[in-house]
N, C-alpha and C positions, 0 to 999 in steps of 0.2 A: 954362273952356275951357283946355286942355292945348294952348300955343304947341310942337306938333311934329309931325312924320310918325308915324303909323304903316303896315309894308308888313304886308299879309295875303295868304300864300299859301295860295288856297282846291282843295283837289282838284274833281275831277270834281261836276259837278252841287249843288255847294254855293256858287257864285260870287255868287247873287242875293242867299242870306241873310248871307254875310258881308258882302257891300256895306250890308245894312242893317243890321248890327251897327257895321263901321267908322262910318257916318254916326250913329251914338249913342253911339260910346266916349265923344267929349266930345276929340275932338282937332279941331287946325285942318285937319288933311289927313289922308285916309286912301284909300290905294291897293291894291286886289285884285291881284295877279298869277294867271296859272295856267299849266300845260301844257296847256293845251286849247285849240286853235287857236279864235279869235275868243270868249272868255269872261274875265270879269274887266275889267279897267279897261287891262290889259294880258296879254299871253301873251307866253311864251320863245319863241314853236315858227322862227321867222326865224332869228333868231340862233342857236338852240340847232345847227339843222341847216346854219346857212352855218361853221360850225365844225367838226363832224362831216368836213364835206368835207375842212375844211383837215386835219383831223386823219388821215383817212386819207391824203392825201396825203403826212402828213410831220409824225408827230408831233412838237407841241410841249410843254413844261410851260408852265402859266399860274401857279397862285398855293397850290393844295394840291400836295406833294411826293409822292414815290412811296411813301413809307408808309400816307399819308393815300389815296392814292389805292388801296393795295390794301385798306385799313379799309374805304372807302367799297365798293369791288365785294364783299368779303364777306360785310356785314352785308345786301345789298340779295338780294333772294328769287329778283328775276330777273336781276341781273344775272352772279350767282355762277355761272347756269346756262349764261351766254355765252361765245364764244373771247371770252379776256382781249384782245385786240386792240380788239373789239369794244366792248366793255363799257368799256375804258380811251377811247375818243373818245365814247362818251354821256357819258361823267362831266364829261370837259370842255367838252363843248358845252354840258352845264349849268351848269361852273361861267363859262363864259364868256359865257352867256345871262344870269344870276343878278347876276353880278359887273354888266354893264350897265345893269341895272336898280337895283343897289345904288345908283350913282353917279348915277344920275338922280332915285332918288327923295332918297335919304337921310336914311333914319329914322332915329329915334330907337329905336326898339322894331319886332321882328317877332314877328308871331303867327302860327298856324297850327294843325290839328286835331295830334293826335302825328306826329312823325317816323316815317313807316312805309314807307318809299320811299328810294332814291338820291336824288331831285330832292330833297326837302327835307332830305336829310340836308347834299348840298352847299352848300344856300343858309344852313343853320345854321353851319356852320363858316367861309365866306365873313367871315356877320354879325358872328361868333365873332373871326374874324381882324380887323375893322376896330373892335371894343371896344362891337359893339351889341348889348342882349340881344334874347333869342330866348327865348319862353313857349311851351308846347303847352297848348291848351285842353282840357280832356275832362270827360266825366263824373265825378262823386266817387262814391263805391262810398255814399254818403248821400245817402238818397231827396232830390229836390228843390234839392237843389244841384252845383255844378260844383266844378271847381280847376286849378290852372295846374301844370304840373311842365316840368321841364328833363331830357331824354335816362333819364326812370325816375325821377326826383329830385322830392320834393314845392316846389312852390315858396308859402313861406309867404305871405300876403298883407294878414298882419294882422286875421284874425278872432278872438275873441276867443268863443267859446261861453258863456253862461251857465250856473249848475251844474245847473239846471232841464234844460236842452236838450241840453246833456251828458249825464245822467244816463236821459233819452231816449231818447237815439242810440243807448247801451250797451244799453239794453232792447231798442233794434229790432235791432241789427246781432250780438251775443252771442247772441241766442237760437238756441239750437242748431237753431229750423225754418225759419234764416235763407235766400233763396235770392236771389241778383243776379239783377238785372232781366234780362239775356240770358239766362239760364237758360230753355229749355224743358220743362214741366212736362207736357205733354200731350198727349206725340208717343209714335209705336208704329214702334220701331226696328226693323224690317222689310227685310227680301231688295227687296220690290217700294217701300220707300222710297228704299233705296239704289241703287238702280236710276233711280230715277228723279231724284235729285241726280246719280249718275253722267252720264246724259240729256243731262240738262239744261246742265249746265256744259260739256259737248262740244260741243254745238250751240252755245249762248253765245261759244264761243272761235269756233267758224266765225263767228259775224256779226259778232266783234268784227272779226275778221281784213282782214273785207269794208269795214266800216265805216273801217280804217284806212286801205285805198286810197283809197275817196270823199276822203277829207279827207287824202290827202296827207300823212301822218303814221303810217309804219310802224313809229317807232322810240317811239311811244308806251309808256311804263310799262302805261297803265290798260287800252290792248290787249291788248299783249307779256304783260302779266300772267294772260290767262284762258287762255291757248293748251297745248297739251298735252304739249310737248316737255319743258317743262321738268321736272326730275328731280322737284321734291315729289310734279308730281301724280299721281293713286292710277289705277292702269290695271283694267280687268275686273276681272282675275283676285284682285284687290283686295278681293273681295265676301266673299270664304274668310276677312276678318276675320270674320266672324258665327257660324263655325261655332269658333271658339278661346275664344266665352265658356263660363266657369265657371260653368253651371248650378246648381251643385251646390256652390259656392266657401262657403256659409255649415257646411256640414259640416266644413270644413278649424277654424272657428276653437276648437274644442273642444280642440287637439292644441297651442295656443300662448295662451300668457296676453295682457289686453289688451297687458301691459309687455312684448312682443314681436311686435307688430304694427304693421305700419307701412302706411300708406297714399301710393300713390302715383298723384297724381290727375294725369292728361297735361291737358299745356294746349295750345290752340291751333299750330300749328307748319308751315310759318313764319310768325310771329307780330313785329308791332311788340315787344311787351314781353320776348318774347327777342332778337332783332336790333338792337335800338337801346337797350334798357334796359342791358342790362350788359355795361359797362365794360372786363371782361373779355372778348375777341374769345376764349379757347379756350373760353368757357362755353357759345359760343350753337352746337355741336355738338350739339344738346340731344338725339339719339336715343342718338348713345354715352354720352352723359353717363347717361340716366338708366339704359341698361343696366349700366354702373360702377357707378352705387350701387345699383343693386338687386340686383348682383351681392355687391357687398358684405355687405348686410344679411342674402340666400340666406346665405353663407359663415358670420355671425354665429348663423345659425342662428334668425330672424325669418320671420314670415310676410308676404310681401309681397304686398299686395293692392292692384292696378290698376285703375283706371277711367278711360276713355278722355274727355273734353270732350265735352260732348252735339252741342256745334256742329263737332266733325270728324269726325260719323259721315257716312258717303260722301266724306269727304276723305282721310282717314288710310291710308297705303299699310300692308298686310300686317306686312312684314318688320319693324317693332318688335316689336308681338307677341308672334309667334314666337319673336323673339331674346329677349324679357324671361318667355314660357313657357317658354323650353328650362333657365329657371335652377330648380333647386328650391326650393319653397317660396313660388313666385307663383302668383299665381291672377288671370283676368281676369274684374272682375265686368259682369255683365249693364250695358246702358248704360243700360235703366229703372232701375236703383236710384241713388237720390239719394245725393250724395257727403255729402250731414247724416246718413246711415243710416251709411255707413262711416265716418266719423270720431267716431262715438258706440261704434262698437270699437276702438278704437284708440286710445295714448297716444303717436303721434308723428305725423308729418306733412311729405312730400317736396313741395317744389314747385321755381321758381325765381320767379316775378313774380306766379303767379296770384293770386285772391282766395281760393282755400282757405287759405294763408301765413297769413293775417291772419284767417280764420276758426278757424283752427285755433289759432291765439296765444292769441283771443278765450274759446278754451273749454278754455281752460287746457292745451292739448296743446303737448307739444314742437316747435316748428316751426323746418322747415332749410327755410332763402330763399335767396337772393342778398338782395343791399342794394336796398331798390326805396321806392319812396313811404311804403310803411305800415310800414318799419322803424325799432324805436327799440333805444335800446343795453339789453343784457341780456332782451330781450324773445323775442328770438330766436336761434337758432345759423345763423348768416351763413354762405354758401359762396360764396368770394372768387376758387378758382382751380377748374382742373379738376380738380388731385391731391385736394381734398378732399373730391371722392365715395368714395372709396375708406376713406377714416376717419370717414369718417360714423355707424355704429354706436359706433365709442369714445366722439366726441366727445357723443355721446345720452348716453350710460351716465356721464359727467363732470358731465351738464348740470344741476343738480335744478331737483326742479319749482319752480313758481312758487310762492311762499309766500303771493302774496295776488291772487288768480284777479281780481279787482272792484278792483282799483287797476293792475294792469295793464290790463283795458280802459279805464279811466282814462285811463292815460298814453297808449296805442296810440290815439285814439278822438281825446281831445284833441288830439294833434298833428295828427292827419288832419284834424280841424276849423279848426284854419289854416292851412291851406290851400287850404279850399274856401269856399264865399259862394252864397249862395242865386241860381240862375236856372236853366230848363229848357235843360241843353243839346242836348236830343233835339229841340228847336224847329227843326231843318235840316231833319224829313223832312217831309214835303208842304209845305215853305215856300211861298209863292206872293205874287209882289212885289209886287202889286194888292191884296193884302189880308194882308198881315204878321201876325199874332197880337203881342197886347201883350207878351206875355211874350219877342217877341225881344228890342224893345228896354231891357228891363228886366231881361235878361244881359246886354246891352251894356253898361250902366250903370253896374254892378256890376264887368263885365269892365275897364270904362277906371277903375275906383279899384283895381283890385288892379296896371292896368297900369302906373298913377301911384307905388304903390306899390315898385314894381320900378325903377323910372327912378331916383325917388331914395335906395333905397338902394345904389345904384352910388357908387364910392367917387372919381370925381369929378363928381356931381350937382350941381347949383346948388343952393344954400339953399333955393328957391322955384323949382320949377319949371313952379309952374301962375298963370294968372289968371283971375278971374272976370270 
């Protein structure tokens, strides 16, 4: 048993299963918070809002500075889309709802799914500022197991892979008909599907709306999030993406060698893994950005072929597009064809976080990333600021290939394997407290030795921080 706190902030509708994951880490205490009035062990929603008040009345500073605090409003989805007035007295009634709970619980360690929201970005930086770490739990891109990272960062945990299961991994994950489990394999990209996500999410945003008066909580994230004011989301006239695909895009590649093709695979947007993963705040402009480089590559005289993420079809507003068609020498390919199909033409590969980065490493192709979990040094060409969209063709043409395709997934593979440890993290959807599935508490298990892990390699850990 681990003599300490842990605090777990669980989003919407996952408060039951982390309660029973806390009660299996293997700590002496373990406390739920949430933003969700009456869920968890505790909620902000009191304090977050008796401070709001104070704060329109008469802004004060609490404990993040006004840098921190403009970091905070524009990496968050909705807040960016608020009068900064506004958006500046959420921040603090969070960090002054957060900061409260900090000093009553007083962990040792916080967890939480990724930072993909203001609320826990505040409460990371809080933890951050009193010297407590802060893990994000997720998925590992490795069937069957999970991993912990920090703001895009792998957090190692001390697994150790054998060469047997190593060698494995490389055969399921490098295989060129590799697909992530989110990936939709079986959908018919259609006028009348789009349509009907469009539907759907409109209405969704009216009952969130509704639902936010009942409960007394309008200044909700997980409401305020579905509503339609805000700038990402895609309106009607939005549909006219369907008529700008490249029909006809595989005729273009006859007229460029693969060593001038480049594939530019869109990811999710706004997305945690560009908002919170990189470091860089000019990076996560991510529609100018990726028009910069693909403008670029046009200019070098490359064919640029786009493919949109399967999961922002009916999300994705028009005007990218258009702006990354009007350059020459792009093409946007159909959304039924698999991004394994285009990256087997092509010997380069744009992303910034996605899992094509590390797909594309895997199969021996040039990959330009940002710094994100699956990067190791010479593996990849890193893009650190925004200027270096613009140089992105040179620094390809500098780069040579890999010399040895099978010791790179190697090293790429291996590193990703410690940091991940066997348990189902998809054990949250139809969790049911009445009847748990063994497999949560046997991620718990696993989750409290990597959390054990993290405590003492802190660099003022006790010798022994646990007992039996």
């Amino acid at each position: 048993m681990i003599d300490n706190s842990v605090l777990i902030y669980a989003i919407n509708r996952t408060d039951a299963w982390w309660k029973h994951v806390g009660d299996n880490l293997g700590f002496s205490r373990n406390v739920v918070v949430t933003d969700i009035r009456g869920t968890g062990d505790c909620d902000v929603i009191e304090d977050f809002y008796a401070e709001v008040h104070r704060q329109r009345r008469a802004s004060r500073p609490l404990v993040l500075d006004s840098a921190e605090l403009d970091d905070v409003i524009a990496r968050c989805r909705l807040l960016r889309w608020l009068p900064r007035s506004q958006a500046a007295a959420m921040v603090r009634g969070m960090e002054f709802a957060f900061g409260r709970v900090l000093d009553s619980v007083k962990p040792a360690i916080v967890v939480s799914f990724p930072i993909d929201r203001y609320v826990s970005d505040v409460l990371e930086r809080l933890a951050r500022k009193r010297g407590i770490p802060y893990v994000e739990l997720t998925a590992s891109l490795i069937s069957g197991m999970a991993m912990l990272m920090y703001r895009g960062q792998l957090v190692k945990t001390g697994y150790r892979p054998a060469e047997d299961e190593l060698e494995a991994r490389v055969k399921e994950i490098a295989n060129p008909s590799f697909t992530p489990s989110y990936v939709q394999t079986s959908v018919r990209y259609t006028a009348t599907r789009w349509l009907r996500t469009f539907a759907y999410f409109r209405i969704r945003g009216h009952g969130f709306k509704l639902i936010s008066w009942l409960k007394r909580d309008p200044l909700n994230l997980h409401y305020l999030d579905a509503q339609a004011f805000l700038g990402h989301k895609p309106r009607l006239t939005d549909l006219r993406v369907l008529k700008m695909v490249d029909w006809q895009w595989r005729d273009r590649l006859a007229d460029f060698p693969p060593e001038r093709r480049v594939f530019f695979g869109l990811q999710l947007f706004p997305e945690a893994s560009i908002d919170y993963w990189l470091a860089n705040r000019d990076l996560i402009d991510y529609e100018n950005l990726m028009v910069d480089a693909a403008q670029a590559f046009s200019r070098a005289g490359w064919l640029v072929l786009v493919k949109d993420h399967p999961s922002q079809f009916g999300f994705r507003q028009s005007e990218l597009i258009e702006r990354l068609r009007a350059l020459p020498n792009v093409v946007f390919v159909p959304y039924d064809v698999s991004g394994n199909e285009v990256m087997s033409l092509v010997k380069c590969n744009f992303t910034l976080t996605g899992t094509l980065g590390l797909q594309a490493a895997l199969l021996g192709l040039t990959s330009l990333v940002a710094p994100t979990y699956y990067t190791t040094p010479d593996d990849f060409v890193l893009i650190r600021e925004r200027a270096d969209a613009h140089t992105l063709p040179e620094r390809v043409a500098l780069t040579a290939a890999a010399d040895d395709v099978a010791k790179r997934q190697r090293r790429v593979l291996g590193q990703l394997m410690e940091g991940s440890f066997v348990g189902d993290f998809f054990s949250f959807r139809g969790f049911r407290r009445e009847s748990p599935s063994p497999s949560v508490a046997a991620l718990a298990q696993e989750l409290g030795r990597c959390l054990a892990v993290v405590l003492n390699a802190r660099p003022d850990a006790p010798s022994q921080s646990t007992r039996e």
